[in-house]
N, CA, C and O atoms as a CHARMM CRD file, in Angstrom:
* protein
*
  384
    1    1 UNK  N      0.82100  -1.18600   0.00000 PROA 1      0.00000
    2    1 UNK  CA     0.00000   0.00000   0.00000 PROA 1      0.00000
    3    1 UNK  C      0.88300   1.27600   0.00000 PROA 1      0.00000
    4    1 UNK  O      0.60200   2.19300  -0.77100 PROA 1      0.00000
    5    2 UNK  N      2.10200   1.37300   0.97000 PROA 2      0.00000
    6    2 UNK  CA     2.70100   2.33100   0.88600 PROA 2      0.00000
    7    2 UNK  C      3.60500   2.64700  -0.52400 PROA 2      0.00000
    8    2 UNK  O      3.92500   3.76000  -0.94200 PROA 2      0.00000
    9    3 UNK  N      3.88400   1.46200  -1.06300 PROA 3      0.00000
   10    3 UNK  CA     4.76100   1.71500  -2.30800 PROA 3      0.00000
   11    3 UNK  C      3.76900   1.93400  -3.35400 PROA 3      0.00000
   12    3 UNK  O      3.90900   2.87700  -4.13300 PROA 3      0.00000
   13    4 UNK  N      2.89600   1.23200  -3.42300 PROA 4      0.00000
   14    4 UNK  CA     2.17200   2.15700  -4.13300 PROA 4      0.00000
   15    4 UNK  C      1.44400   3.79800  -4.01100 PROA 4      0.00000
   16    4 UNK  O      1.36300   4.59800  -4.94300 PROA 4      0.00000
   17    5 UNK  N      1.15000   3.92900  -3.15100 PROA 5      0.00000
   18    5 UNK  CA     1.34400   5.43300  -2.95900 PROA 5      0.00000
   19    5 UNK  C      2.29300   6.23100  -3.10700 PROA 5      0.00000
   20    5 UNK  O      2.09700   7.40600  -3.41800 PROA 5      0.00000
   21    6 UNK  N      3.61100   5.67000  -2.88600 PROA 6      0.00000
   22    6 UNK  CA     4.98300   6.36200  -3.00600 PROA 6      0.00000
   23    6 UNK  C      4.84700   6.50600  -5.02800 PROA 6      0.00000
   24    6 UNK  O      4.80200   7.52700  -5.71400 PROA 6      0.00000
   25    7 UNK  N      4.82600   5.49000  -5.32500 PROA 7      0.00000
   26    7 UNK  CA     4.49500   5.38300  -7.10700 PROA 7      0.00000
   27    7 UNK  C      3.39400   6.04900  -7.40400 PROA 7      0.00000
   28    7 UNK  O      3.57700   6.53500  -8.52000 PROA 7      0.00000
   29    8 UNK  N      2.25100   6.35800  -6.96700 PROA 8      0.00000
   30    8 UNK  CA     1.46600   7.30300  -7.42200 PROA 8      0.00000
   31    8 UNK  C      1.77900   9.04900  -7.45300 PROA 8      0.00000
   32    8 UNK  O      1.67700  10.01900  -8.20500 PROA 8      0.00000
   33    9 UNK  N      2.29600   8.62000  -5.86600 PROA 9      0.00000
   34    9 UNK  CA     2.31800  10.63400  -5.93000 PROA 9      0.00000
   35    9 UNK  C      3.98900  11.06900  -6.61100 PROA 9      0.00000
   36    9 UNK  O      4.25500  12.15400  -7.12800 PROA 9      0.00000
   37   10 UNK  N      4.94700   9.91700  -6.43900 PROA 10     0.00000
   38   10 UNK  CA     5.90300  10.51500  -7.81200 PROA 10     0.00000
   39   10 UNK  C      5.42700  10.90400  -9.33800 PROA 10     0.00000
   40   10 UNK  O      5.62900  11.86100 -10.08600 PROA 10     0.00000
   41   11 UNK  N      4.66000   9.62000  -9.42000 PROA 11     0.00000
   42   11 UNK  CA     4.14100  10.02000 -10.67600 PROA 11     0.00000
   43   11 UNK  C      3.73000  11.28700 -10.97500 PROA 11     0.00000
   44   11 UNK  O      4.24700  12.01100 -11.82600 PROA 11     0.00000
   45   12 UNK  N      2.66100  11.59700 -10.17100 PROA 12     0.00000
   46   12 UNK  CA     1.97900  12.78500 -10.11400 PROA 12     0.00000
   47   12 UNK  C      2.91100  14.26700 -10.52900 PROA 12     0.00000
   48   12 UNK  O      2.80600  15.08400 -11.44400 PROA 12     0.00000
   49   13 UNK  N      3.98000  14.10600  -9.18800 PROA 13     0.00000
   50   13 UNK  CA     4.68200  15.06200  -9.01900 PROA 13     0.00000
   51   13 UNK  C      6.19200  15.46900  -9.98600 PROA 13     0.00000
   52   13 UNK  O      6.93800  16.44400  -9.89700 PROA 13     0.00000
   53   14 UNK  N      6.23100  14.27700 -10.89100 PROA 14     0.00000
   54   14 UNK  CA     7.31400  14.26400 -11.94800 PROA 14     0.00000
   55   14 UNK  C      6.81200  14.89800 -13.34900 PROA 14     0.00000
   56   14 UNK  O      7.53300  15.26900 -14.27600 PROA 14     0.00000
   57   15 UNK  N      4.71400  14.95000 -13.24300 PROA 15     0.00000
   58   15 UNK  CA     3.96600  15.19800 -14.09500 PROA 15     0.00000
   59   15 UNK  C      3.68500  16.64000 -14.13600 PROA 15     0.00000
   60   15 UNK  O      3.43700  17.37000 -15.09600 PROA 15     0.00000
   61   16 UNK  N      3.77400  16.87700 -12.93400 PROA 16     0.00000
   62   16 UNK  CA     3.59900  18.72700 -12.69900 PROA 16     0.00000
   63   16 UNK  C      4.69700  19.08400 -12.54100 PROA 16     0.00000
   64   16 UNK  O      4.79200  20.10600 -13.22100 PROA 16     0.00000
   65   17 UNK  N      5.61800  18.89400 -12.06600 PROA 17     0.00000
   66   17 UNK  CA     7.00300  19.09300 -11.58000 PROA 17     0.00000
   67   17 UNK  C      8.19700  18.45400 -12.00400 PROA 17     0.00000
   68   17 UNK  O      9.12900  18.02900 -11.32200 PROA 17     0.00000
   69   18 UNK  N      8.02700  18.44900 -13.24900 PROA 18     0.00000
   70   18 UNK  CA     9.80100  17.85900 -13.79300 PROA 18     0.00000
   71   18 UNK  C     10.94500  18.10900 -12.98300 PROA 18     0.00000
   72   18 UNK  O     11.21100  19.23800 -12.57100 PROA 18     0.00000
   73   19 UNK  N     11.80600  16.84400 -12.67600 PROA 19     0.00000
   74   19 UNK  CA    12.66100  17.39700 -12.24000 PROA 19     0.00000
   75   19 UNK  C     13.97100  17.59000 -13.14400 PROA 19     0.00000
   76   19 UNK  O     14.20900  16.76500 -14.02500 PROA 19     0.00000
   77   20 UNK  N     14.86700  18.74600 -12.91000 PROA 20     0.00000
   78   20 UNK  CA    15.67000  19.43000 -13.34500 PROA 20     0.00000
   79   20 UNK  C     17.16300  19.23200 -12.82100 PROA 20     0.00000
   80   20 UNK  O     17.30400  19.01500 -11.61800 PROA 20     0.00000
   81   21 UNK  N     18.46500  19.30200 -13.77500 PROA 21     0.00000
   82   21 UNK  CA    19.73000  19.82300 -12.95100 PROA 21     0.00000
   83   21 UNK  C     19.26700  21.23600 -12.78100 PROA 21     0.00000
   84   21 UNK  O     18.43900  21.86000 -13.44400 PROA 21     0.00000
   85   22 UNK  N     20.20500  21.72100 -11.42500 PROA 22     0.00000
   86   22 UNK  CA    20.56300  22.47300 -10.92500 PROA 22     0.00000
   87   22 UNK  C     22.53100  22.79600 -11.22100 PROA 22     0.00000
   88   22 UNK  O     23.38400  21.91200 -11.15000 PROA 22     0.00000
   89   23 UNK  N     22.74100  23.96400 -11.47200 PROA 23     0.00000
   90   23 UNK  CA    24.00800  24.25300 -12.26100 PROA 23     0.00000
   91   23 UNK  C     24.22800  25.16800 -10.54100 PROA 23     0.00000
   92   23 UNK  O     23.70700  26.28100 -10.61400 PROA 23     0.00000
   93   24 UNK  N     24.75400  24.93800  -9.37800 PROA 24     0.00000
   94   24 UNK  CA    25.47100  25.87700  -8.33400 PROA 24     0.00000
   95   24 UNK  C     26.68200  26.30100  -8.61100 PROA 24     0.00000
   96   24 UNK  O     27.61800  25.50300  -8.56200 PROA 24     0.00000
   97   25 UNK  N     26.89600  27.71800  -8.97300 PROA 25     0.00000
   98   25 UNK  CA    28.07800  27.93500  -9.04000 PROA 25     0.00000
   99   25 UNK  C     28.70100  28.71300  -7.71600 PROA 25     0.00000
  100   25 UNK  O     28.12900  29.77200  -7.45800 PROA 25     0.00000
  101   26 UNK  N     29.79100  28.34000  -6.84300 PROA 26     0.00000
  102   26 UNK  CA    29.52100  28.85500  -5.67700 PROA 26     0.00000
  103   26 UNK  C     30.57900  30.22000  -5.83300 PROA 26     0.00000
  104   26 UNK  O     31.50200  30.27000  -6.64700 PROA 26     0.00000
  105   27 UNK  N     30.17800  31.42700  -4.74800 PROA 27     0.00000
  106   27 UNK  CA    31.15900  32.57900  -5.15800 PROA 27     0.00000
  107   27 UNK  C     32.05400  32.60000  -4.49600 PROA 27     0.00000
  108   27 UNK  O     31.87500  32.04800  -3.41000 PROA 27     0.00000
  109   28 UNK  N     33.34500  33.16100  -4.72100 PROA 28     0.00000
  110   28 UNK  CA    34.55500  33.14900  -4.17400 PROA 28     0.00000
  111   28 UNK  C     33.98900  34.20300  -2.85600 PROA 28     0.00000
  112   28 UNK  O     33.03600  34.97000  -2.72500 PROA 28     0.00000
  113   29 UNK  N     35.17000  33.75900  -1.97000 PROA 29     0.00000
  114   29 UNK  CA    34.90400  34.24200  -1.04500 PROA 29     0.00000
  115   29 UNK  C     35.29300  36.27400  -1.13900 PROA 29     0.00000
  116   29 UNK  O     35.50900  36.69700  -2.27500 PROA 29     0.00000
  117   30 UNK  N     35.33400  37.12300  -0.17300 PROA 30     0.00000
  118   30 UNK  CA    35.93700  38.25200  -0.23800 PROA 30     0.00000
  119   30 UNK  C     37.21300  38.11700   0.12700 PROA 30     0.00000
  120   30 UNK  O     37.20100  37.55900   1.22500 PROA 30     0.00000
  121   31 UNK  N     38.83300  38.43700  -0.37600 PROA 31     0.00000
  122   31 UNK  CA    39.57900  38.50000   0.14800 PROA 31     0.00000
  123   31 UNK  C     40.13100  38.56800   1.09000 PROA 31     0.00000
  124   31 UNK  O     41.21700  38.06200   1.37600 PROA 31     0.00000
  125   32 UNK  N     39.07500  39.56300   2.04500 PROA 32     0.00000
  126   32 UNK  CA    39.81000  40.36900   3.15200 PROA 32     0.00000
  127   32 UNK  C     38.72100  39.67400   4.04100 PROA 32     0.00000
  128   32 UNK  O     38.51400  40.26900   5.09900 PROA 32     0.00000
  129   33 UNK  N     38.07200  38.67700   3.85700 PROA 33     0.00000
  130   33 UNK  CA    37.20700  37.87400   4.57800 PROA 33     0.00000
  131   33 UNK  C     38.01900  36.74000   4.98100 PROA 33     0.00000
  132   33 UNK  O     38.02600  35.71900   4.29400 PROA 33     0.00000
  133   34 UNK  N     39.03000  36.89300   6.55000 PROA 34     0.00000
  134   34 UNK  CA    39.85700  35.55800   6.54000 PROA 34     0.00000
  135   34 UNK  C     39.12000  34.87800   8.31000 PROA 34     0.00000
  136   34 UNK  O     38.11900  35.18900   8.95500 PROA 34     0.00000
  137   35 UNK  N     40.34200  33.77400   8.55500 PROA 35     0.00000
  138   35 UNK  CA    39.24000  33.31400   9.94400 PROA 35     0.00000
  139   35 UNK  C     38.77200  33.53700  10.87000 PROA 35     0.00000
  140   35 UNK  O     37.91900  33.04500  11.60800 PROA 35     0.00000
  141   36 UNK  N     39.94400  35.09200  10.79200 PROA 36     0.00000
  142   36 UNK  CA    39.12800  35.69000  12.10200 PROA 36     0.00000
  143   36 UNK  C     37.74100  36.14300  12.20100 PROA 36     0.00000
  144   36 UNK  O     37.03500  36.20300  13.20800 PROA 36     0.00000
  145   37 UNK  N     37.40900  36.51600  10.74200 PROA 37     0.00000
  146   37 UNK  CA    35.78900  36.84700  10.49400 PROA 37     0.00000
  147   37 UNK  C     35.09500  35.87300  10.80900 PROA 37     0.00000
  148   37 UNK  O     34.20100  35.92900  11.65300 PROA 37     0.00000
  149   38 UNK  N     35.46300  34.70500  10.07700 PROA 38     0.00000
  150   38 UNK  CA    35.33000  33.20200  10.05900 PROA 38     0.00000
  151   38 UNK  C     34.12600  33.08500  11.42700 PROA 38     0.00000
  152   38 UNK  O     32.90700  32.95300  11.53700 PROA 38     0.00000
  153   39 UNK  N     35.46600  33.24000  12.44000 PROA 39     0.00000
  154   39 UNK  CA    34.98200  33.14300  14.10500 PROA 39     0.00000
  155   39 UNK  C     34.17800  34.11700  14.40600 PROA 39     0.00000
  156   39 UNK  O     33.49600  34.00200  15.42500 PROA 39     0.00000
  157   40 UNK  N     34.09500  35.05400  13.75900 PROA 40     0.00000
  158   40 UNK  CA    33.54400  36.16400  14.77300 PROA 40     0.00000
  159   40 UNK  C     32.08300  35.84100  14.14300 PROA 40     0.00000
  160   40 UNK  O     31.16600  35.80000  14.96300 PROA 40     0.00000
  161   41 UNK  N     31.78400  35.62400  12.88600 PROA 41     0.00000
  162   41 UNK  CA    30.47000  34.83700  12.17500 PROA 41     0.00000
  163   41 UNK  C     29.79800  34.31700  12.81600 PROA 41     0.00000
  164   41 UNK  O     28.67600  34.63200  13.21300 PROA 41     0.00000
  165   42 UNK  N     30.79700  32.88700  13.11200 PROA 42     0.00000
  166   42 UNK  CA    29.98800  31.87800  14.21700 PROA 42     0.00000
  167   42 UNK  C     29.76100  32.03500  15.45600 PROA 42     0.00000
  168   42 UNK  O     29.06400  31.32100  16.17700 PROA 42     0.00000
  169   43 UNK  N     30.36100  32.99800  15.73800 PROA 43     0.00000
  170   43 UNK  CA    29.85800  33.14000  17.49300 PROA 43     0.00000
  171   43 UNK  C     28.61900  34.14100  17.46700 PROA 43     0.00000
  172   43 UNK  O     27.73000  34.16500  18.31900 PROA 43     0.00000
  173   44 UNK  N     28.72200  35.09300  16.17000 PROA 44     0.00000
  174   44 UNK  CA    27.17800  35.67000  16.39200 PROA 44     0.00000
  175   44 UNK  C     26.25200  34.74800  16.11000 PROA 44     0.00000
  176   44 UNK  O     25.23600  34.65700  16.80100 PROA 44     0.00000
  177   45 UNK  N     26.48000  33.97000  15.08500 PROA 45     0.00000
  178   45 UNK  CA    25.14500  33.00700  14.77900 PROA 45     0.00000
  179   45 UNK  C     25.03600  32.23900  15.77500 PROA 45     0.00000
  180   45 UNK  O     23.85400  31.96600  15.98400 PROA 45     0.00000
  181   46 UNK  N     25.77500  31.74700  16.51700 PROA 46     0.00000
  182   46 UNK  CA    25.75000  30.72600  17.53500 PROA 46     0.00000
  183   46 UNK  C     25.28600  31.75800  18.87500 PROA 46     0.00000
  184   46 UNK  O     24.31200  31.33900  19.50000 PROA 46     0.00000
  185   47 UNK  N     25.81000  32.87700  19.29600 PROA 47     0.00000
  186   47 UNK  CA    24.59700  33.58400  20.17100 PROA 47     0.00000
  187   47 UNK  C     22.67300  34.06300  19.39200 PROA 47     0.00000
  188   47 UNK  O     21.56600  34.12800  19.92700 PROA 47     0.00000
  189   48 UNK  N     22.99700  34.21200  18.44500 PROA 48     0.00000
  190   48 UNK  CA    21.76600  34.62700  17.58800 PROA 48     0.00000
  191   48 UNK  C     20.67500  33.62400  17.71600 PROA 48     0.00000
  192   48 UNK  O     19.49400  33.94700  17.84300 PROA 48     0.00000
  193   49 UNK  N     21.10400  32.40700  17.68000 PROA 49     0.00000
  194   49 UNK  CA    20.79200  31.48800  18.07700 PROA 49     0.00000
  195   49 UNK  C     20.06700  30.59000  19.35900 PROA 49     0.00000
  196   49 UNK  O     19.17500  29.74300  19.32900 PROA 49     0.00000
  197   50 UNK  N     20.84500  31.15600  20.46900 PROA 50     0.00000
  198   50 UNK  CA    20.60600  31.38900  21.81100 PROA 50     0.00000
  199   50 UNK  C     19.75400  32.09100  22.37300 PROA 50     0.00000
  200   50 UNK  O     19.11500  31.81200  23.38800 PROA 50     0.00000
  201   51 UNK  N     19.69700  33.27500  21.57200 PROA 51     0.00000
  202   51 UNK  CA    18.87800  34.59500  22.06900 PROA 51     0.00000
  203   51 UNK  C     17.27400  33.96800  21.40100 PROA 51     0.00000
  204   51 UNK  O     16.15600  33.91400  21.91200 PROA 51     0.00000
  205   52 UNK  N     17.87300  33.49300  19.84200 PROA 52     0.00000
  206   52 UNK  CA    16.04300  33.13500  20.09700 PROA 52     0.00000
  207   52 UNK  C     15.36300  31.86200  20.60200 PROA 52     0.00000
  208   52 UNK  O     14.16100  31.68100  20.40500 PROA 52     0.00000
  209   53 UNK  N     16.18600  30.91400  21.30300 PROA 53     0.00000
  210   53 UNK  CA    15.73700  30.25700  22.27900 PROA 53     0.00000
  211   53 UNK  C     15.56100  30.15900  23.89100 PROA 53     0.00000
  212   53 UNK  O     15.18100  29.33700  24.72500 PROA 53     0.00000
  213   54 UNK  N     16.18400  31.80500  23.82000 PROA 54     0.00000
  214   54 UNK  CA    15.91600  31.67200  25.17900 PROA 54     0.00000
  215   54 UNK  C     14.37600  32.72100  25.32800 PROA 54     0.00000
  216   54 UNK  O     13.50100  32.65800  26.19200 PROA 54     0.00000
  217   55 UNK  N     14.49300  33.67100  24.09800 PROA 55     0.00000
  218   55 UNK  CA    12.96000  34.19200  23.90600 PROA 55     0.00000
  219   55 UNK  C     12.04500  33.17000  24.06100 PROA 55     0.00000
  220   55 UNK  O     11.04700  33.63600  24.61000 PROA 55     0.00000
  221   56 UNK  N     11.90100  31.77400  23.79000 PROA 56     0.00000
  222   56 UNK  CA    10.73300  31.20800  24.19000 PROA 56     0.00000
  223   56 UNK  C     10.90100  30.70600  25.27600 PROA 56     0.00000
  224   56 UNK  O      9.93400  30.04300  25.65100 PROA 56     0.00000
  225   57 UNK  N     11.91000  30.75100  26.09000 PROA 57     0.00000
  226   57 UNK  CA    11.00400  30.72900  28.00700 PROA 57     0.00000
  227   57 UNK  C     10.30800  31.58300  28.82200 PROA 57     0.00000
  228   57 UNK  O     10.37300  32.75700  28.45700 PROA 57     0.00000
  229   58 UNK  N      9.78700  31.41200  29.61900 PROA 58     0.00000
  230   58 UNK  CA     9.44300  32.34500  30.97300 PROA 58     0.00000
  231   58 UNK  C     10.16200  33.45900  31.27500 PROA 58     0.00000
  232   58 UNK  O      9.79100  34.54500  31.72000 PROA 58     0.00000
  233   59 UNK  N     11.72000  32.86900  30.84500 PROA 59     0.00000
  234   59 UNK  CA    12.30900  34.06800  32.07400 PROA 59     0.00000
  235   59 UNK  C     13.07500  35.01700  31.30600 PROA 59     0.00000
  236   59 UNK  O     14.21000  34.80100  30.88200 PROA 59     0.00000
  237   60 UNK  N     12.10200  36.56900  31.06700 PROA 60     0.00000
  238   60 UNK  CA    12.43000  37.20700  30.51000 PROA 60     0.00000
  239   60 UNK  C     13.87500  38.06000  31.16800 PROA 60     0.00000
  240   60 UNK  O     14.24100  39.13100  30.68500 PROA 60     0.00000
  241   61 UNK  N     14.51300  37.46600  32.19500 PROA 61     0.00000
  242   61 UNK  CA    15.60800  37.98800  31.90300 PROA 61     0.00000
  243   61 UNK  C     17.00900  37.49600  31.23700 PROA 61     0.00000
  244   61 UNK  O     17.98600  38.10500  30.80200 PROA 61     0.00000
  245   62 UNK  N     16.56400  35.70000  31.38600 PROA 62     0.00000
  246   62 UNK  CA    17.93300  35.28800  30.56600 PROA 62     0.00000
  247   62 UNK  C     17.82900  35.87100  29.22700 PROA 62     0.00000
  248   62 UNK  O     18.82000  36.05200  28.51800 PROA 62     0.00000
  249   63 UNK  N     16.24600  36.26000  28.76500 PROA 63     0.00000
  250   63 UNK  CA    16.30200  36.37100  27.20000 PROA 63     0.00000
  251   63 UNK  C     16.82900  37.73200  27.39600 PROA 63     0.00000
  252   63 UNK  O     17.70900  38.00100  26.57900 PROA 63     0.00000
  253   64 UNK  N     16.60700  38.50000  28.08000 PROA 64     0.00000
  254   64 UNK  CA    17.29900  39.89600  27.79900 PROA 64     0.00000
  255   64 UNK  C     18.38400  40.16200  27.66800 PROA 64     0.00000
  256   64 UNK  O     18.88700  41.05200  26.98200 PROA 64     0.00000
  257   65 UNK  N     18.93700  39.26200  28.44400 PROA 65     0.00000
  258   65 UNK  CA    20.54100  38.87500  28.58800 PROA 65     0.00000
  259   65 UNK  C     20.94500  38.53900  27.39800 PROA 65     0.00000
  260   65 UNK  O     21.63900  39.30000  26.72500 PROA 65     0.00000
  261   66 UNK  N     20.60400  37.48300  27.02700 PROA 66     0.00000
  262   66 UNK  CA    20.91300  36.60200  25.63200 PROA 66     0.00000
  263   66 UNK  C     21.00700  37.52400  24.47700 PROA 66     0.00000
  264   66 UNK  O     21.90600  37.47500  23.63700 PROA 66     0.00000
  265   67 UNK  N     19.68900  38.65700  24.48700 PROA 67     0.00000
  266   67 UNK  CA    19.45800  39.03100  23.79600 PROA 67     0.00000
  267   67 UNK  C     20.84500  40.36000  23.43100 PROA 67     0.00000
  268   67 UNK  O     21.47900  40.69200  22.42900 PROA 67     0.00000
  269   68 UNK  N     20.81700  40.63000  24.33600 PROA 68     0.00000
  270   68 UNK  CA    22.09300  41.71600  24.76400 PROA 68     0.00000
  271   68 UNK  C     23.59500  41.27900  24.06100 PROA 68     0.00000
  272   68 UNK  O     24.18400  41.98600  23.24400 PROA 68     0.00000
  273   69 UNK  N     23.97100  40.24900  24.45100 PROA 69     0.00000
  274   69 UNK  CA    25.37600  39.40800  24.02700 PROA 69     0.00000
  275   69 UNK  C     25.24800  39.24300  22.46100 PROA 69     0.00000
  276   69 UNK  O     26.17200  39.50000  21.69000 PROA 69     0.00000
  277   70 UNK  N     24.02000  38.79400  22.07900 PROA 70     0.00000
  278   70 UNK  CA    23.86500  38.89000  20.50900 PROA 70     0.00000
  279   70 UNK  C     24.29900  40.24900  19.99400 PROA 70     0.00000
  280   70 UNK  O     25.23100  40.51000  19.23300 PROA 70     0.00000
  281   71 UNK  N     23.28900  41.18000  20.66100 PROA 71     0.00000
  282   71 UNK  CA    23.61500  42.20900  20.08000 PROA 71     0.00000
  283   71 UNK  C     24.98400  43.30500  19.67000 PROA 71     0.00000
  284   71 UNK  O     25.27900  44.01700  18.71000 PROA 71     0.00000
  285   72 UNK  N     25.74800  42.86700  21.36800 PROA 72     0.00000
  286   72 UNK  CA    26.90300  43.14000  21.74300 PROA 72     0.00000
  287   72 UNK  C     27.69600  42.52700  20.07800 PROA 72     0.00000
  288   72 UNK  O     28.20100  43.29600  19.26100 PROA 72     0.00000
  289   73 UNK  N     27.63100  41.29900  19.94700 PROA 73     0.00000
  290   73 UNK  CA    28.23700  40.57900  19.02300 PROA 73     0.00000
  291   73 UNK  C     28.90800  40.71300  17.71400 PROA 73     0.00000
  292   73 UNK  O     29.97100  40.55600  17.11400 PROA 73     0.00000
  293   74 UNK  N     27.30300  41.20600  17.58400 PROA 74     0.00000
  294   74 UNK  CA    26.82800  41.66300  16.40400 PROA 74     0.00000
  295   74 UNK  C     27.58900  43.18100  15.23000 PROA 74     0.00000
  296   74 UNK  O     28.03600  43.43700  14.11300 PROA 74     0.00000
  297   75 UNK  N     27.16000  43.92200  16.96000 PROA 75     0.00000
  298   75 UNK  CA    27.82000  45.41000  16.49700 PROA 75     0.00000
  299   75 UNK  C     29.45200  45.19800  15.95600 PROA 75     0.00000
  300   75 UNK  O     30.00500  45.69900  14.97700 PROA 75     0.00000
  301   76 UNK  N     30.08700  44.08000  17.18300 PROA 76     0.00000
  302   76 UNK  CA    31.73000  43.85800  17.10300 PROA 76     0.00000
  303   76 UNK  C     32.34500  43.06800  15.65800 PROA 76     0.00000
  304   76 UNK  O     33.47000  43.14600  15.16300 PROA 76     0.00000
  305   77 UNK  N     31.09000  42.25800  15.19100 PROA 77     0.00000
  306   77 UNK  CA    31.42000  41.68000  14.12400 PROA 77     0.00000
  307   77 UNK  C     31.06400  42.46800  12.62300 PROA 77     0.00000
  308   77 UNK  O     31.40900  42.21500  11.46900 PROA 77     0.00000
  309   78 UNK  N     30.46400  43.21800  13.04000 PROA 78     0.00000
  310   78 UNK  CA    30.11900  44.47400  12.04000 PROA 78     0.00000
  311   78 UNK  C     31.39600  45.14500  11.89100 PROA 78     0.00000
  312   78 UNK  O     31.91500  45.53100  10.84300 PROA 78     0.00000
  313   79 UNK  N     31.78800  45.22500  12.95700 PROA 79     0.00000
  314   79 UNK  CA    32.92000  46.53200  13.24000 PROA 79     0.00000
  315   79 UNK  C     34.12500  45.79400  12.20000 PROA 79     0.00000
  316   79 UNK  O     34.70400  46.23500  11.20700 PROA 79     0.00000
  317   80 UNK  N     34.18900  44.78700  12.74600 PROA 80     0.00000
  318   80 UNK  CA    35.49800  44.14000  12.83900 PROA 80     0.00000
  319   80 UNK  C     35.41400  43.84800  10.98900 PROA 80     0.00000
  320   80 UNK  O     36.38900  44.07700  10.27400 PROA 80     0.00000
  321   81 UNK  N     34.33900  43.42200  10.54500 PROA 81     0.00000
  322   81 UNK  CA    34.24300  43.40400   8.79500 PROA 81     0.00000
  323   81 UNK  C     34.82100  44.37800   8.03700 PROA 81     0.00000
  324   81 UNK  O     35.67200  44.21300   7.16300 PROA 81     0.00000
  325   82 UNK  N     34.18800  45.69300   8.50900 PROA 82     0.00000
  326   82 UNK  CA    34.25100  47.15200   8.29700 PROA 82     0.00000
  327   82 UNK  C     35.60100  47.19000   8.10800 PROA 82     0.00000
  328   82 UNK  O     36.12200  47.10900   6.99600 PROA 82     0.00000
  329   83 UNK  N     36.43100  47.35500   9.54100 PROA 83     0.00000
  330   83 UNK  CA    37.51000  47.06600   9.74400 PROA 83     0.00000
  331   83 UNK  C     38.78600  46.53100   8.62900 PROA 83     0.00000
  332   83 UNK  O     39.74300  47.10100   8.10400 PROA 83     0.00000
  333   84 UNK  N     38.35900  45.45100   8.59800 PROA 84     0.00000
  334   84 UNK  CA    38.98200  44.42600   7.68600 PROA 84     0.00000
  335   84 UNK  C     38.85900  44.84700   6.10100 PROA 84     0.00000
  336   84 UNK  O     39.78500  44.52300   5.35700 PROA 84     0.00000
  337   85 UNK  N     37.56900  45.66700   5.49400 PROA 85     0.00000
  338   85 UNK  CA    37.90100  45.54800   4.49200 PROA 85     0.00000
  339   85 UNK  C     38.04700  46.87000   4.05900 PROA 85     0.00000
  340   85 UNK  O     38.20700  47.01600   2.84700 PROA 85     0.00000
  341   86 UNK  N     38.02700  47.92600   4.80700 PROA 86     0.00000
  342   86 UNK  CA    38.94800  48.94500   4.81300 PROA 86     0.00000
  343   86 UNK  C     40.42300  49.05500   4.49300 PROA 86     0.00000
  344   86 UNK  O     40.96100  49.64500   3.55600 PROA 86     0.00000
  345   87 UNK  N     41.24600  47.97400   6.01800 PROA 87     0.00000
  346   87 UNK  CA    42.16000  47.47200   5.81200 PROA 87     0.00000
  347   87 UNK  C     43.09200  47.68500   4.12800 PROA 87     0.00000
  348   87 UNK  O     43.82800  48.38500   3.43200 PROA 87     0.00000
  349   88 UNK  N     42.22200  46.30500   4.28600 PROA 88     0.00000
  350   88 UNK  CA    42.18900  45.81500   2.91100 PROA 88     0.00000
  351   88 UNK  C     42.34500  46.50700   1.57500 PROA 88     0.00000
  352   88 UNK  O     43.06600  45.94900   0.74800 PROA 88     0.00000
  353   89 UNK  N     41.71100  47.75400   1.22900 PROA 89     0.00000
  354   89 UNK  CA    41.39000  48.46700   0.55900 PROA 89     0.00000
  355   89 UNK  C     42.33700  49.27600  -0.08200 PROA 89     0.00000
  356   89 UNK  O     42.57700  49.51300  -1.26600 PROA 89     0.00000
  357   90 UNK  N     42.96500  49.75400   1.31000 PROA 90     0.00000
  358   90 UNK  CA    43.48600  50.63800   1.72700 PROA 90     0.00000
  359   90 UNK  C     44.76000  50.18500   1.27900 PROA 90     0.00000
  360   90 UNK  O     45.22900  50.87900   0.37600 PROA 90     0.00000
  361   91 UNK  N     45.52600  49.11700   1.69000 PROA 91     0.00000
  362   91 UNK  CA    46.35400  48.58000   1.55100 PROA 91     0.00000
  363   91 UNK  C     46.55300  48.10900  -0.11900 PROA 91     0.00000
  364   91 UNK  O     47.68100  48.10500  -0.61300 PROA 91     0.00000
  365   92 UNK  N     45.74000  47.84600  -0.65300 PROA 92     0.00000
  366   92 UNK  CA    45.58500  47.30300  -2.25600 PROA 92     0.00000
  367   92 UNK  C     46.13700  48.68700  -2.95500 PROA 92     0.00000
  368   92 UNK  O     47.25500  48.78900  -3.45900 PROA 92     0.00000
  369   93 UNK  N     45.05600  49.83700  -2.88700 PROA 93     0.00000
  370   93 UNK  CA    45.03400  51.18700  -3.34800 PROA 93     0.00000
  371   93 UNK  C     46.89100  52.13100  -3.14000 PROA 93     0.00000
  372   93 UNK  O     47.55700  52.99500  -3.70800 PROA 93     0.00000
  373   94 UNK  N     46.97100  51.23300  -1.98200 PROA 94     0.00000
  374   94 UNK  CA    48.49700  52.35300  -1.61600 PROA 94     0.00000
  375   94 UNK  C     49.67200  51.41500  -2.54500 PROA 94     0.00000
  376   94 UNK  O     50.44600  51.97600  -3.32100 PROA 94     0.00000
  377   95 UNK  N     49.67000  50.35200  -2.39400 PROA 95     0.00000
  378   95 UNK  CA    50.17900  49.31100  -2.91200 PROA 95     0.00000
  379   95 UNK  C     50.54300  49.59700  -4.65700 PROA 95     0.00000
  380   95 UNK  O     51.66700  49.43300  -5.13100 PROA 95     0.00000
  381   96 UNK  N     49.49100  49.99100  -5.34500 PROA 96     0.00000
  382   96 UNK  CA    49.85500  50.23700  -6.81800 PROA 96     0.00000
  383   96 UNK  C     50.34600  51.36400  -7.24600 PROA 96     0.00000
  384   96 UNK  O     50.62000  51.50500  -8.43800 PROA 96     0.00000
């Protein structure tokens, strides 16, 4: 019963919905994007993360907290991009 259902609704869905390649071409990264960004990425996503699980408890102060350190994070990993591809820029431009 189940394989036949599995064979019906492919059918179905190969009938409305051809399936296709997909061509991903992936983009190079930014130069001046190295691991320290890398890290500073994952620790916002990985608090970003936090903050919206601690929004669904009771205790609106860990989330405020949580919410805070994200934000804290956030601004520093902003900064620190900024930073970097200024740097960067700067250094290319004086360079030639």
């Amino acid at each position: 019963m189940a394989s036949l259902y599995d064979t019906a609704l492919t059918t179905m869905l190969d009938r409305a919905v051809p399936a296709r390649t997909v061509t991903r071409r992936p983009r190079p990264s930014d130069p001046w994007f190295d691991v320290e960004c890398l890290a500073a990425k994952r620790l916002t996503r990985r608090l970003e993360r936090a903050a919206i699980a601690a929004a669904k408890t009771p205790d609106a102060s860990a989330a405020a907290s949580a919410n805070q350190a994200w934000q804290t994070q956030r601004r520093s990993y902003r900064d620190l991009r900024n930073q970097k591809r200024d740097t960067f820029w700067s250094d290319t431009v004086a360079a030639k």
